[in-house]
N, C-alpha and C positions, 0 to 999 in steps of 0.2 A: 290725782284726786278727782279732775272731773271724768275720767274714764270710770272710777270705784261710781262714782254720784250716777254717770249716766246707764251703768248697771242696773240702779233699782227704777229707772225709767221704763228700758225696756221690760223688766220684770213686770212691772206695771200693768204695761202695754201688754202684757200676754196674759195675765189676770184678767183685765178689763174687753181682751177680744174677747175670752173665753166666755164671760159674763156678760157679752152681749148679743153671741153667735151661738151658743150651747144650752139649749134646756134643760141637760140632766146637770150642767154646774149651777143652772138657777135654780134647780129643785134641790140641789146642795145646799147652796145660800138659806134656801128657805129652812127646810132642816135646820142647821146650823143655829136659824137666828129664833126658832122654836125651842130648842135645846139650852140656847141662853139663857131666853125668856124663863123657861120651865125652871133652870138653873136660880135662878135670882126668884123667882116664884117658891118656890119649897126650900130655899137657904141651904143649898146643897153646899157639902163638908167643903174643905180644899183639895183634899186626896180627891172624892169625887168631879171638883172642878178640871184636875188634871187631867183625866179620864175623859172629860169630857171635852176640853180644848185639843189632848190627844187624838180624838176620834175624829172631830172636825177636821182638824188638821191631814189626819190620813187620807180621809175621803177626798177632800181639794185637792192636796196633790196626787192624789192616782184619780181624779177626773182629768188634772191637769197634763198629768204624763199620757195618759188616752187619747185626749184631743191632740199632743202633740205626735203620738205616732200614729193617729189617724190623718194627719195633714203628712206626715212625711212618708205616709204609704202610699198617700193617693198620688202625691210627689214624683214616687221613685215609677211607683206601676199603677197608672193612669187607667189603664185597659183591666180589666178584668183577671184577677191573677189568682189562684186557689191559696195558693201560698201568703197572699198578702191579703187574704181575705181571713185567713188562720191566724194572722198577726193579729189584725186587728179585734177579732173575735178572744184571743187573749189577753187583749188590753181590755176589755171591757170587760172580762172573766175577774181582773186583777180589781178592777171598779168594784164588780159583784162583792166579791168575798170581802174586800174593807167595808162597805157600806154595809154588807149583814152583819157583820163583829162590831161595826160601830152602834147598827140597831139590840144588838143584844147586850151589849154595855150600856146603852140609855136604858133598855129596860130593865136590867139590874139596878140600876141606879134609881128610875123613878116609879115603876111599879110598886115598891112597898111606901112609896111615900103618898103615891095615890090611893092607893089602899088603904092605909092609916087617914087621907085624907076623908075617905068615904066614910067609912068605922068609926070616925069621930064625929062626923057630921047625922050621921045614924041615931 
């Protein structure tokens, strides 16, 4: 049991370097904690909520998977390597593509709400 317990320590721990060493997971967070706000701001559905916890969730961990194979490329090949520079250019490729699907599922989600929110206020 404390080996299972002292799993989500080091989890933790690599959460919390990420979020203290990484700017594009603290531009994550912030997202993240906008999308809530907006969430609870316009009473978005539940279906909607899942979407929206989905999407968060994807982008943290593919920052998270990022930052780990940018630490274990710099790891393995220290010096300058074309190859481990393609690596790492795909992990952030992998960042790109969740964080635009996740931008375009908020905006499915709350474009029309803002929009109704304008239109009414009109």
């Amino acid at each position: 049991m404390n080996k299972f317990l002292r799993g989500f320590v080091y989890a933790f721990n690599g959460i919390w370097h990420a979020a203290a060493t990484q700017l594009n997971f603290r531009v994550h967070l912030v997202c993240a904690l906008i999308a809530v706000f907006a969430g609870y701001a316009f009473q978005i559905s539940s279906s909607e909520w899942l979407w929206v916890i989905f999407c968060i969730g994807m982008v943290l961990v593919a920052e998270l998977f990022n930052t780990a194979i940018e630490f274990l490329t710099d790891l393995v090949s220290p010096e300058y390597n074309k190859k481990a520079g393609l690596v790492k250019d795909m992990a952030a490729g992998a960042v790109l593509i969740t964080a635009i699907a996740a931008l375009i599922i908020g905006l499915v989600i709350f474009v029309p709400k803002l929009l109704a929110l304008i239109h009414h206020a009109a």
